[in-house]
C-alpha positions, 0 to 999 in steps of 0.5 A, a space after each residue: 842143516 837148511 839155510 834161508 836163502 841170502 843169508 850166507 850169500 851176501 857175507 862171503 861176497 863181503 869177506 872176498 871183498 875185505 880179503 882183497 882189500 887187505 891183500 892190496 894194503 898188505 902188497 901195496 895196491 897196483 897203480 892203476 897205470 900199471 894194471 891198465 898199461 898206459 905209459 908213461 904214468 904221470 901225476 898232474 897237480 896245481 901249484 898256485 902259478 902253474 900245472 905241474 906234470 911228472 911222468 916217469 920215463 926211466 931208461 928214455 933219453 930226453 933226445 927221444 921225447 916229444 913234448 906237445 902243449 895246446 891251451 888245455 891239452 898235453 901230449 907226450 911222445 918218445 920211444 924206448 929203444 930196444 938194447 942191442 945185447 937183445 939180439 944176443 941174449 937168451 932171456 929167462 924173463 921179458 918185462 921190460 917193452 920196448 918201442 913207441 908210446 903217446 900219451 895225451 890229457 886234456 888238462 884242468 884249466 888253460 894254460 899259456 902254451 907259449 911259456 912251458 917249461 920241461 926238464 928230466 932227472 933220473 928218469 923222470 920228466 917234469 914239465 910246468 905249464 903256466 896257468 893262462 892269466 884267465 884261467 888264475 883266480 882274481 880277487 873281487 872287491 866288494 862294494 857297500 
């Protein structure tokens, strides 16, 4: 049997495509954080007032976190203690890591790095970053 060359070739690419579409919706599709490694994941979002950020940090005591906040920019540091049971124990499976971590993201929009705010609650830390007064929409008249 002869085959125009290209024929075929473009259709399995497409239907190895669909397949892996179909294996992350059927899975749930890995977080991009968590085929990249980059910890803690967090999401930022804009809730008129302030920039809110969520970073899950399961397992950290607030105590071992540090919080860096500039105009338009945002660095979280801390460490995950290894459990003194490590020492001891004869593991079958490792996953969980363990030492120092940085994170740093240039934000949106100028915030006022004077007024942040952070908390944590079952692992994850929320942090609101007021908008800078020049940074939050202001309404315009218009003259006739």
């Amino acid at each position: 049997m002869l085959v125009r060359w290209g024929s075929r070739v473009p259709s399995v690419w497409n239907e190895m495509s669909r397949l892996s579409r179909e294996m992350d919706r059927l899975f749930g599709e890995v977080s991009a954080t968590q085929r990249t490694g980059v910890f803690p994941p967090l999401n930022i979002y804009d809730d008129g007032e302030s920039l809110v950020v969520k970073a899950e940090v399961p397992g950290i005591d607030p105590a071992d976190l540090e919080i860096n906040a500039t105009v338009n920019a945002l660095t979280i540091k801390g460490e995950r203690k290894r459990p003194t049971a490590d020492d001891k124990a004869s593991f079958h499976r490792r996953e969980r890591s363990y030492g120092t971590f940085s994170r740093s993201v240039n934000l949106p929009q100028e915030i006022n790095s004077g007024k942040v705010q952070a908390s944590y609650k079952h692992g994850v830390l929320e942090i609101m970053l007021p908008k800078a007064e020049e940074s939050k929409p202001h309404k315009i008249e218009i003259r006739s």
